[in-house]
N, CA, C and O of each residue as an XYZ file, in Angstrom:
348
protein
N     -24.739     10.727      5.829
C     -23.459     10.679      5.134
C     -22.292     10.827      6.101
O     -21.206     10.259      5.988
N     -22.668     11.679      7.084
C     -21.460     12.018      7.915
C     -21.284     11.016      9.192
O     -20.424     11.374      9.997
N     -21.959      9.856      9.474
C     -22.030      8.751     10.183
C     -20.936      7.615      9.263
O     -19.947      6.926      9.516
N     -21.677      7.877      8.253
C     -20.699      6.658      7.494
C     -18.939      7.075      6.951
O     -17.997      6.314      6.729
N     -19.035      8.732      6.862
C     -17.825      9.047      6.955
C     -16.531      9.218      8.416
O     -15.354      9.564      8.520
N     -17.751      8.685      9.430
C     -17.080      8.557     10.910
C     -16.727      6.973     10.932
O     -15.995      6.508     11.805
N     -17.182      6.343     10.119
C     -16.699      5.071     10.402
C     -15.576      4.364      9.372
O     -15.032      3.278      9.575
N     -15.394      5.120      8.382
C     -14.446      5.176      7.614
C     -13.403      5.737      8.366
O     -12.608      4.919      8.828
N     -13.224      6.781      8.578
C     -12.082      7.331      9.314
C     -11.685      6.863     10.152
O     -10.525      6.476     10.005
N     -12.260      6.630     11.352
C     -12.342      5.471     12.652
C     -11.443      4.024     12.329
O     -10.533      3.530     12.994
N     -12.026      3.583     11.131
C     -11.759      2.316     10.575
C     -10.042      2.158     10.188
O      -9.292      1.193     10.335
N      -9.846      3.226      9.762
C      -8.334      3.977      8.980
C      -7.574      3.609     10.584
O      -6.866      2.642     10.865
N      -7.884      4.416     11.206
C      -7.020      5.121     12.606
C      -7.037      3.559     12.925
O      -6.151      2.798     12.537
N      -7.854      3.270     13.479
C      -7.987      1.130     14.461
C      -7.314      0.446     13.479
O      -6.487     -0.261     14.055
N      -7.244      0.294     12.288
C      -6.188     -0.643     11.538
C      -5.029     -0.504     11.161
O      -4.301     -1.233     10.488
N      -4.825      0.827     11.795
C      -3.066      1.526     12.211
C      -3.000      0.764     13.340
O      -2.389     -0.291     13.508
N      -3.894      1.578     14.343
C      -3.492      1.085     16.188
C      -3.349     -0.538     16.450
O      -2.361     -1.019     17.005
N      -4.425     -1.288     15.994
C      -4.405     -3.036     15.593
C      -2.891     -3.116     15.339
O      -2.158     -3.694     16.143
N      -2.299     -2.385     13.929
C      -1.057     -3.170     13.879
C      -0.061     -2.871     14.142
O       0.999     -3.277     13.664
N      -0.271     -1.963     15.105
C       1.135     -1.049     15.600
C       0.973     -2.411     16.836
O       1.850     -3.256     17.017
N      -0.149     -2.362     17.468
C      -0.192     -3.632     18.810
C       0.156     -4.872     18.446
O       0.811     -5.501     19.277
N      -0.232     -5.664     16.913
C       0.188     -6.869     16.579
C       1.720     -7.274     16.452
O       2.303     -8.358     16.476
N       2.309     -5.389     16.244
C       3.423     -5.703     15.698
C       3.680     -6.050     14.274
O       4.797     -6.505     14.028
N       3.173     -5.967     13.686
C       2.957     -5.487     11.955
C       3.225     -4.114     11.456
O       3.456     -4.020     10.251
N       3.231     -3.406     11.927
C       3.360     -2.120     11.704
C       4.865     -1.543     12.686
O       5.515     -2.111     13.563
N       4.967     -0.474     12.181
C       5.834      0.267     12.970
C       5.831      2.084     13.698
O       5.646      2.757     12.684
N       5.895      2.653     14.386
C       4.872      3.694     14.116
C       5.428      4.757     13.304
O       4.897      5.798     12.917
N       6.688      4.269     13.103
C       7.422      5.442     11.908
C       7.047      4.598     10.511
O       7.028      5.215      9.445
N       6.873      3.757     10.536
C       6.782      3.254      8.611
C       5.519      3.934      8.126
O       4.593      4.203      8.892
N       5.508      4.234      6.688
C       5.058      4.960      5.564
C       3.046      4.641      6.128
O       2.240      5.566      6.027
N       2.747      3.656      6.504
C       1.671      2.642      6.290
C       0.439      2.890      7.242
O      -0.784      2.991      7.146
N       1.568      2.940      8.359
C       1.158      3.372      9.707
C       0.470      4.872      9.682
O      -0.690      5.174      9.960
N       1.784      5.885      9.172
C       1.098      7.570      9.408
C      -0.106      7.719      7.774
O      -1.065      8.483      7.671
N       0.218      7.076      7.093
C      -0.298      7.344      6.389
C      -2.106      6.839      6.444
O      -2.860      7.763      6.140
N      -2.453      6.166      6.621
C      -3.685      5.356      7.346
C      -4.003      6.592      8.631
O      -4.939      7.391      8.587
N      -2.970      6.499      9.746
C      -3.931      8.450     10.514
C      -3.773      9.268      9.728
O      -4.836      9.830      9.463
N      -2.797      9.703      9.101
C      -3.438     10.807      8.218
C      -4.755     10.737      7.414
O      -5.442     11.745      7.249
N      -5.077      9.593      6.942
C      -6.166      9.622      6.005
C      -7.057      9.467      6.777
O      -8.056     10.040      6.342
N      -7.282      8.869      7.946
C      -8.142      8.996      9.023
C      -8.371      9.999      9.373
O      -9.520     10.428      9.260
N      -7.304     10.803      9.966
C      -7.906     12.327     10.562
C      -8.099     13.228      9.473
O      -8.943     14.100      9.682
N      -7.522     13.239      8.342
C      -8.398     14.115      7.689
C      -9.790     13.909      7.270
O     -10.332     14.877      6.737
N     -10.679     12.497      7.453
C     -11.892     12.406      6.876
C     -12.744     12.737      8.570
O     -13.950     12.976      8.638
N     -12.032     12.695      9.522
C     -12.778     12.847     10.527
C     -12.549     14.109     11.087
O     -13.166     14.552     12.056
N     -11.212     14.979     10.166
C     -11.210     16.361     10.664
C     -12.791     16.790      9.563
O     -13.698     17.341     10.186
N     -12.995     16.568      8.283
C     -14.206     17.086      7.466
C     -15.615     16.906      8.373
O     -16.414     17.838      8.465
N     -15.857     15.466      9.105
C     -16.516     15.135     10.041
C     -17.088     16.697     11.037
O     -18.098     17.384     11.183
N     -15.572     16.612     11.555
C     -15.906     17.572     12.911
C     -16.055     18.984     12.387
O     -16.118     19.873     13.236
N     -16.105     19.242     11.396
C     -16.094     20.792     10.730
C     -17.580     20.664     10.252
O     -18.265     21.629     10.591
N     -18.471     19.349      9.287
C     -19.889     19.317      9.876
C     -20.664     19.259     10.314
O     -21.780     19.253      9.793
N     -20.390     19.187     11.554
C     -20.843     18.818     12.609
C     -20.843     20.310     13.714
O     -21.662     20.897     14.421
N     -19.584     20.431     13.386
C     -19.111     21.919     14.203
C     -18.930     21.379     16.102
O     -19.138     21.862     17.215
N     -18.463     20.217     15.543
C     -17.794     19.849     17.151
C     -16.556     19.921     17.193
O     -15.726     19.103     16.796
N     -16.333     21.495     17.966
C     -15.026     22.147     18.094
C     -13.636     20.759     18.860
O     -12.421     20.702     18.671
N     -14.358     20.059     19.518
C     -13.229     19.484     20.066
C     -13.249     18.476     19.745
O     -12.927     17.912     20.791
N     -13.444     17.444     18.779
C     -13.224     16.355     18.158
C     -12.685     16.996     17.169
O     -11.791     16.399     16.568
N     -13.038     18.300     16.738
C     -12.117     19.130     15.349
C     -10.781     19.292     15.693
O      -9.891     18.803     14.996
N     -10.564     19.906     16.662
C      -9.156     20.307     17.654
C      -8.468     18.624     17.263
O      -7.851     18.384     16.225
N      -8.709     17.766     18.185
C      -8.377     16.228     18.153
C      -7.715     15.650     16.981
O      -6.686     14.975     16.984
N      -8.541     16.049     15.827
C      -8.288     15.132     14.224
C      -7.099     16.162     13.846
O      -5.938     15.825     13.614
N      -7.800     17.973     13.820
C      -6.614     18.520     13.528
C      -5.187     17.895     13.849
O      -4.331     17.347     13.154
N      -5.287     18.178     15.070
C      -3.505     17.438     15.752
C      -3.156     16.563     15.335
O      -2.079     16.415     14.757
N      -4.463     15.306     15.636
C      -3.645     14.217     14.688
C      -3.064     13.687     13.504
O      -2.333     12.732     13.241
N      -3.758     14.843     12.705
C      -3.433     14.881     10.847
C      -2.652     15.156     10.897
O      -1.851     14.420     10.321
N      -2.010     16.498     11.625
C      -0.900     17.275     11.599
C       0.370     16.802     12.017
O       1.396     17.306     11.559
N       0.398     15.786     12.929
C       1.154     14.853     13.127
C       1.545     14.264     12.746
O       2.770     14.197     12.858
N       0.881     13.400     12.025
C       0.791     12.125     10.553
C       1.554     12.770      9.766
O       2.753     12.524      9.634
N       0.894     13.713      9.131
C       1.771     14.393      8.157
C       3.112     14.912      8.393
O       3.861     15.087      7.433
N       3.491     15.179      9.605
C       5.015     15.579      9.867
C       5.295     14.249      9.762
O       5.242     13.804      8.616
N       5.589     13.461     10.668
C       5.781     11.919     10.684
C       6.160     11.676      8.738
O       7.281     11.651      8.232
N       5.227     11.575      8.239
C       5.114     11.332      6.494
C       6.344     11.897      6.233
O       7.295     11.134      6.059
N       6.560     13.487      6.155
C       7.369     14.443      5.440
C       8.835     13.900      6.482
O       9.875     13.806      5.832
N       8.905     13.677      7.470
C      10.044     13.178      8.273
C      10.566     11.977      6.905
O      11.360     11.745      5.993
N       9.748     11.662      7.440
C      10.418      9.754      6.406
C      10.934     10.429      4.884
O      12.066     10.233      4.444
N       9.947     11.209      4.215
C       9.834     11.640      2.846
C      11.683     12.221      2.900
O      12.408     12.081      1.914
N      12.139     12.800      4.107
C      13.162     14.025      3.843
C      13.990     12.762      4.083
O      14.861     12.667      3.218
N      14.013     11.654      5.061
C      15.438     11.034      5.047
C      15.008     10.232      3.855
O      15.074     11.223      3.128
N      14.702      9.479      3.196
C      14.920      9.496      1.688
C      15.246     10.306      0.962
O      15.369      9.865     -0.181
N      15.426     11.173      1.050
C      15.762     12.158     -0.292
C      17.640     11.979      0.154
O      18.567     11.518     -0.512
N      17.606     12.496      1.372
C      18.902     12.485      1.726
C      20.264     11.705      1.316
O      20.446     10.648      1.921
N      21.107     12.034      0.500
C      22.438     10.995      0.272
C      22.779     10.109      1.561
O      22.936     10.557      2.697
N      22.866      8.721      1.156
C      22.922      7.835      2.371
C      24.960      8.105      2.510
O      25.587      8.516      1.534
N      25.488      7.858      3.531
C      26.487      7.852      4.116
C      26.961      6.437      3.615
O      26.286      5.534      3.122
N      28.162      6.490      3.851
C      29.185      5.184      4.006
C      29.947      4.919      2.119
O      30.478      5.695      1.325
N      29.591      3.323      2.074
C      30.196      2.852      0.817
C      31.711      2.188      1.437
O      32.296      2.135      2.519
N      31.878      1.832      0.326
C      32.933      0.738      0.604
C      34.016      1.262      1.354
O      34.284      2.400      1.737
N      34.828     -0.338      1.529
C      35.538     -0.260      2.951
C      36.562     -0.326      2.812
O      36.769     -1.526      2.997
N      37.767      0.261      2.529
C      39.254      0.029      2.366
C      39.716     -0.641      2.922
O      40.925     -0.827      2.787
């Protein structure tokens, strides 16, 4: 089970990195962090059954990342946009 949940996760993370390189992606858009986040969290569950401390360390960071990245974007949306018309 935990082979096929390494290649799911894996799969997530490479079809971020693919389109951040094609240029399809961006590494701040929604699409991008959201795909590593869902990656490193199925490969942080991975490294916690496994009990391989440093591929655990690895996914940790990178989830944790993703997810700031996410909540970054999430907060300037919320935010009142500036400007409006022009006298």
């Amino acid at each position: 089970m935990t082979e096929l949940l390494q290649v799911v996760g894996a799969v997530f993370i490479l079809i971020a990195f693919a389109a951040i390189q094609r240029g399809a992606l961006a590494p701040h858009q929604f699409a991008y962090l959201a795909l590593n986040l869902a990656g490193g969290i199925v490969l942080t569950y991975v490294a916690v059954a496994e009990q391989d401390w440093g591929f655990l360390l690895l996914e940790v960071v990178w989830s944790i990342v993703s997810a700031w990245g996410l909540l970054g974007l999430a907060r300037k949306e919320k935010r009142p946009r500036r400007g409006g018309a022009v006298s």
